[in-house]
N, C-alpha and C positions, 0 to 999 in steps of 0.2 A: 397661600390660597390666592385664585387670582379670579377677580369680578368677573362675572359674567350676568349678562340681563336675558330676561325672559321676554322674548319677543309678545307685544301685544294679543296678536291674531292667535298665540296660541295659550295667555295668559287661562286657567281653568280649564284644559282640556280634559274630556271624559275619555272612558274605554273606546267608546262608539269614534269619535275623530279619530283616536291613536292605535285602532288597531291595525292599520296596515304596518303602523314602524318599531310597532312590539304587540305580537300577538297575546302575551302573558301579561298584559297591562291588566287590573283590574279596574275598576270601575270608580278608585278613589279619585280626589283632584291633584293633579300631577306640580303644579308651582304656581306662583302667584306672582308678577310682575316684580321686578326687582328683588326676586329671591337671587342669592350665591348659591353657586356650585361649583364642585372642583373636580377637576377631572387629571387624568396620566395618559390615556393612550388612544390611538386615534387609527379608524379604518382608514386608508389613505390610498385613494387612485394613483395606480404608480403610473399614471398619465402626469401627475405631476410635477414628476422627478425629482431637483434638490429644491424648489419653492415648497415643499412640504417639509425640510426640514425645520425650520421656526417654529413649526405644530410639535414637533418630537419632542422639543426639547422645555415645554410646560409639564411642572411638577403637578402634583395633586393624585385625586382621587374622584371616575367619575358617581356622582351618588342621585343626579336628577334619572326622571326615565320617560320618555316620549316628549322630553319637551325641545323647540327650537330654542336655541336659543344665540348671543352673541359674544365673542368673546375679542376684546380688546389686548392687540401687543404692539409692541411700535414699531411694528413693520406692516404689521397685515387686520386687518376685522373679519374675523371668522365667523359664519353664521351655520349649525348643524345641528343635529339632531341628539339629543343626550340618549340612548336604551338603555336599555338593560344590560346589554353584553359590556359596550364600549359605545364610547360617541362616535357617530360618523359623519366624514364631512359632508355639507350641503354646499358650501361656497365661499371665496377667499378670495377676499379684496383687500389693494394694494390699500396700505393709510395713503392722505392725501396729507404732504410736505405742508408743514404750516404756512401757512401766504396764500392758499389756495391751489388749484391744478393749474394755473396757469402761472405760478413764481416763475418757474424755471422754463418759459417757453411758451408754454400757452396748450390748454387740451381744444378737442371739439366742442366747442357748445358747453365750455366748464367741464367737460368729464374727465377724468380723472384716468390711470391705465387700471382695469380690472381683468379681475380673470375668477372664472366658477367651473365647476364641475358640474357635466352632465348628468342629473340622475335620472331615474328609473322613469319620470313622467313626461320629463324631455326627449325618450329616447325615438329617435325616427325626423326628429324636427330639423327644420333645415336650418343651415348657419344662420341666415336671416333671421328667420322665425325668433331665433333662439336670442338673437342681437334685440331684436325689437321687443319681447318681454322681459328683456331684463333695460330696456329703456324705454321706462316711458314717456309719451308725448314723441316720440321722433316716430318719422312716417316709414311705409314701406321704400320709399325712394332714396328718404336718408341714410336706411339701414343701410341698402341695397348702397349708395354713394359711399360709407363709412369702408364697404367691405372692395368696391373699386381699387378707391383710395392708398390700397395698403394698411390699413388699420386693424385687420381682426387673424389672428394666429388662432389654432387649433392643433393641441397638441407639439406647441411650440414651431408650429411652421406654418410660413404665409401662408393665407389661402386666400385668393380671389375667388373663388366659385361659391356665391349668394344659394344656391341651389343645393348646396353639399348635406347629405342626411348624416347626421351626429347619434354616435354610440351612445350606451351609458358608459361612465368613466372617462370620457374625450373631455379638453380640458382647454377652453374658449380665451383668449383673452382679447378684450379690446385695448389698445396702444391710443396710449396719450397721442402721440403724432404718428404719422404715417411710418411708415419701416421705408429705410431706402431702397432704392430703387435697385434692381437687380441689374448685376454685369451681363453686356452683351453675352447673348450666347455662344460659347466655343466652336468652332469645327469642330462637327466632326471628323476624324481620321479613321479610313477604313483600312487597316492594315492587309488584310485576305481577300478575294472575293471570287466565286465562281459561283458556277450554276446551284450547286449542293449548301454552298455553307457561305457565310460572312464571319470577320473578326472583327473587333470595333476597340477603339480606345475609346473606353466611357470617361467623360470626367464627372467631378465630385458633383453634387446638386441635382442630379438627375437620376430619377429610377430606371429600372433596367427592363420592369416589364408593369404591365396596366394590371392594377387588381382587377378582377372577372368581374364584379360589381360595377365596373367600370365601363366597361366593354362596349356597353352600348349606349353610350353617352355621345350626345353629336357633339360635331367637327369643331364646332363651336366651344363647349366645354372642356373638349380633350386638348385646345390649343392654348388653356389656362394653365395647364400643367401636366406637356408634354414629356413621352418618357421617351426608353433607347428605343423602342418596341413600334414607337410612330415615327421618329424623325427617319431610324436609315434607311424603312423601305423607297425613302423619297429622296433618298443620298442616290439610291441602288436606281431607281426609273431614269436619274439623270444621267447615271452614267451607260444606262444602257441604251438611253435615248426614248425614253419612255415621257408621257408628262407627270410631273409630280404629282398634279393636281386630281389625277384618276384614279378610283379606287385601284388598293396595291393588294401584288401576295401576299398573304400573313407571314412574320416570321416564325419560326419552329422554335418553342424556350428549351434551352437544354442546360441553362445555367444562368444564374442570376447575382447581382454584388448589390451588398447594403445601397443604401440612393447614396452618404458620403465617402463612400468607396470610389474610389478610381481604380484605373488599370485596363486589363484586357479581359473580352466576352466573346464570345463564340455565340455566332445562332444559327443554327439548320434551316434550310431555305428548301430541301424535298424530304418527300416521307422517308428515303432511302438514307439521307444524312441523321436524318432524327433521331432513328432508329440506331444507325451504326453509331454516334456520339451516346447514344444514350445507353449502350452496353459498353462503353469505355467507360464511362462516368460510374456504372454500376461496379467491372471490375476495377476501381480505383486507380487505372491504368493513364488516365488521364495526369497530364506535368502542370499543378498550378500552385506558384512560391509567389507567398505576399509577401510585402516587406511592411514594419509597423516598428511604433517607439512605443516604450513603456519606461516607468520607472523604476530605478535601483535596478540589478542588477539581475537576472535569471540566466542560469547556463543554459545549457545545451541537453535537451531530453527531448523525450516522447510524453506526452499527455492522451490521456485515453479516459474514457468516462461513457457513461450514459445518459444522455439531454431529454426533458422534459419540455412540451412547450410554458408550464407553470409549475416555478420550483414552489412555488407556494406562496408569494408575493406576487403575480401574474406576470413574471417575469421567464423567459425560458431557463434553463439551466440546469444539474448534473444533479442526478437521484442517487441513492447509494439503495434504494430498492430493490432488490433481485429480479430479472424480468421482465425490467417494467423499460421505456425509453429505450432511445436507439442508440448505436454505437458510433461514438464521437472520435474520430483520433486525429492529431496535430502531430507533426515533427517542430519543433523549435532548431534553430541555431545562433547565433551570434553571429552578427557582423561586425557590428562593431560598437566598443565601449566607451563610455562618457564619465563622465565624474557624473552619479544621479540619477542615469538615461542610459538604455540600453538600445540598440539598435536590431530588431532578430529578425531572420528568415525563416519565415511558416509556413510548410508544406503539407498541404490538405493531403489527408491519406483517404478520406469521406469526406461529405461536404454538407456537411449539417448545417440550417441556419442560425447565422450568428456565433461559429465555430470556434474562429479563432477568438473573439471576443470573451464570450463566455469563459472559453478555459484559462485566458489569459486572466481576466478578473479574479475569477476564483483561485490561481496561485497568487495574489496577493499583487499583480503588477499589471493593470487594467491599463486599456490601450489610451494612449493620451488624447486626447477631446475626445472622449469616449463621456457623452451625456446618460447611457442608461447602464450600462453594466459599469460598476465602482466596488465588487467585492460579490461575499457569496449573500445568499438571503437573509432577509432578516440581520444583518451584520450593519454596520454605520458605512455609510460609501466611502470611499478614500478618496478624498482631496486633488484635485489638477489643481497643479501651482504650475505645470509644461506651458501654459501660453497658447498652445499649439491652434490654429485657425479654424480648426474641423475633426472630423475623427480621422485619427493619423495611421491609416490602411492602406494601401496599394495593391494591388495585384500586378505584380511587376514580371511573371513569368507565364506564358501558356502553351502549352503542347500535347500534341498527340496524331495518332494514325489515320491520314483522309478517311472516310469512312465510306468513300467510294473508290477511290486509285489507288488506297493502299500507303501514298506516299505521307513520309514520316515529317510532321509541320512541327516546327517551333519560334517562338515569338517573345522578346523580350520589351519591356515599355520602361524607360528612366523614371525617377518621382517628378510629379507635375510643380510646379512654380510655389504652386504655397509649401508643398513640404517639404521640397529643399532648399527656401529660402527657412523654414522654420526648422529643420535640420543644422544647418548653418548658425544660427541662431544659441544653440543650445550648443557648439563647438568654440564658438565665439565667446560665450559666457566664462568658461574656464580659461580663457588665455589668460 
C-alpha cells in the first residue's frame, strides 16, 4: 500500500463541494486528513507521454472517492483527485533532489522544474495566467520574464508566446533553467518554383502550416513561432523582387508533414494548382516515398487499416470497427538491414495523418524518436534505446503532373545532417 495524504482544503468534504468530481457522491464525509488510500489506475492525459509512466506502475486499489489528495514516489509528488470510477490526475511535480533545487545548478527564485496538467477550470487561460497561479508571489512580469527566458514548455515544446490560450489535458512545465537556445534558422531551399506551385525542402523543427486558430494573430506573435506557411511567401517576394516586408499571397495547402518531419512539400500558389494537386492527391497518383528507421527487422508488405482520430486513449489510430474511420494504406520496403534497425521505404498510397507512424507502431516496429506512437493502445510503449536525435522520418521523394502544363515533375531530397550522421551511428555500432 502506498501513503497517500488527504489534502487539508479538502480534509471533510460534503456532497455539495464534490459534486462536480462525482456526481453519485453522497452526502457522508469522504476522509479525514492523514487517512491512506490505495489506489491501481490512473486517468492519464496522453499530453503526458512516457512521464506518466511512474503513475502506471503504483500497485494498490483506488477505495477513497472525491477526495484530493497526494501521493509521494521518488520521482515525482502527485496531487488528484480520488472517484469513484478511478483517480484522475490534477498535477505532477518533479521531487526536488535532496540539497534543494539549486544542488545541481541553481533554479529561479528556488523553484524547482514542474510540470501539471491542465484541467477543466484552467481551460481557456493563457500560459501566463496559468504560470502565475500556480506561483505564487511572482508578478505578472516575472511570469511573463520566466516564459521569455526559455523556461516554460507546453506539451513538451518551448514556447515563448505569454498570450498562448491552454486546452484541457495541455501539459505545462516550468524548467529549473532556461532550455538552450535554439540553432540558427536553416535556409530555406526552394527546390520548384513558378507562377502555380512552389516546392520546399522543410527541415526538422518547423510546422508546415498555421493552425486556423492561429491565423489571425499579429506579426508579432507569428514571429514566436514561425511556420513553412510564413517564411517562403517572403523566400518567393524576394526573388521576384517584391518586398518581404508587404503583405504576401497566401499559399494554397495541399499537403502537410509532421513539424519533425523533414523532406519535400509542395504548396499551390493559384486556385488552378490547387485544384489540379488536389485531384492528384485524391486519386493517389501523387509519388511520395519516406525513408524512416525502426527496430528489429520488418519485411517488405503492404499495411492497410482503418484510422481513427481516437483509438481510445486520445490518441489517433487503426479501428477494427466496420464503417467506421478512413482508409489507411502504406507500401513498406527495405533498404537496408542492420543488426537491430531496419532501414525501409514507405510509400503513401493515401495520406492519412500520422500514416506511416501509426501503422508502423502498431506492427510492433514504431519509428525511432517517435515520442507519441510506441505501440497499439492501451498496450505498454516500447522502449527507444535508437539514440536517434528526433523522430527519424524524411520525405525523401516527391512527384507528380504540373497541374497546369501537364509536365511530369519529380524531386528527390538525401537525409539531412542529423540523420545521416545518426544512420551512420547505428552502421558504426556493429563494426
Amino acid at each position: 500500500m502506498n501513503p497517500v495524504t488527504v489534502l487539508p482544503e479538502t480534509t471533510g468534504a460534503t456532497k455539495r463541494q464534490q459534486r462536480r468530481t462525482d456526481p453519485s457522491i453522497g452526502g457522508e464525509r469522504l476522509g479525514q486528513r492523514g487517512d491512506l488510500v490505495e489506489f491501481d489506475r490512473f486517468i492519464v492525459p496522453h499530453a503526458l507521454g512516457l512521464a506518466a509512466l511512474p503513475l502506471l506502475l503504483q500497485p494498490g486499489k483506488a477505495t477513497g472517492r472525491g477526495s484530493r489528495v497526494t501521493i509521494d514516489t521518488p520521482l515525482f509528488r502527485i496531487e488528484m483527485n480520488i472517484c469513484r470510477a478511478s483517480p484522475t490526475l490534477l498535477r505532477l511535480r518533479r521531487s526536488i533532489p535532496s540539497g534543494g533545487p539549486d544542488a545541481e545548478g541553481g533554479g529561479h527564485g528556488g523553484m524547482s522544474a514542474t510540470t501539471w496538467v491542465i484541467g477543466a477550470e484552467e481551460v481557456g487561460a493563457t500560459l501566463a495566467a496559468a504560470l502565475r497561479s500556480h506561483l505564487p508571489g511572482q508578478s505578472w512580469n516575472q511570469v511573463r520574464r520566466l516564459i521569455e527566458t526559455r523556461r516554460a514548455k507546453v506539451n513538451g515544446e518551448l514556447c515563448l508566446d505569454a498570450v498562448r490560450r491552454l486546452k484541457e489535458g495541455d501539459a505545462v512545465e516550468l524548467l529549473a533553467r532556461p532550455a538552450a537556445k535554439p540553432r540558427q534558422q536553416e535556409a530555406l531551399v526552394l527546390r520548384h518554383l513558378d507562377e502555380h506551385l512552389v516546392v520546399v525542402e522543410k527541415p526538422t523543427g518547423l510546422n508546415s502550416v498555421r493552425h486556423p486558430a492561429e491565423r489571425q494573430w499579429t506579426a508579432r506573435r507569428k514571429a514566436l513561432s514561425p511556420t513553412l506557411e510564413d517564411l517562403v511567401p517572403r523566400i518567393i517576394a524576394g526573388r521576384e523582387g517584391r518586398s518581404p516586408r508587404a503583405p504576401q499571397p497566401r499559399l494554397r495547402v495541399v499537403q502537410r508533414l509532421d513539424k519533425e518531419t523533414s523532406g519535400l512539400i509542395v504548396f499551390a500558389r493559384s486556385v488552378a494548382a490547387e485544384r489540379g494537386l488536389g485531384r492528384q492527391f485524391h486519386r493517389h497518383t501523387v509519388v511520395r516515398r519516406y525513408l524512416t528507421v525502426v527496430p528489429g527487422f520488418l519485411p517488405a508488405q503492404r499495411i492497410a487499416s482503418f484510422l481513427v482520430r481516437d483509438r481510445g486513449d486520445g490518441r489517433r489510430g487503426s479501428t477494427a470497427v466496420e464503417g467506421v474511420g478512413k482508409e489507411a494504406v502504406t507500401h513498406v520496403e527495405v533498404e537496408e538491414r542492420l543488426p537491430g534497425y531496419t532501414v525501409l521505404a514507405c510509400r503513401l498510397e493515401t495520406g492519412r495523418t500520422h500514416q506511416i507512424r501509426i501503422h508502423l507502431a502498431e506492427l510492433g516496429h514504431p519509428v525511432c524518436g517517435d515520442k507519441v506512437y510506441r505501440g497499439r493502445a492501451f498496450a505498454p510503449p516500447a522502449a527507444d534505446a535508437s539514440g536517434a536525435p528526433r523522430l527519424a522520418l524524411h520525405a525523401a521523394e516527391l512527384g507528380f503532373t504540373h497541374p497546369v502544363t501537364g509536365e511530369a515533375m519529380h524531386w528527390t531530397m538525401p537525409l539531412p545532417a542529423d540523420l545521416a550522421a545518426f544512420l551512420q551511428r547505428l552502421r558504426d555500432a556493429t563494426c
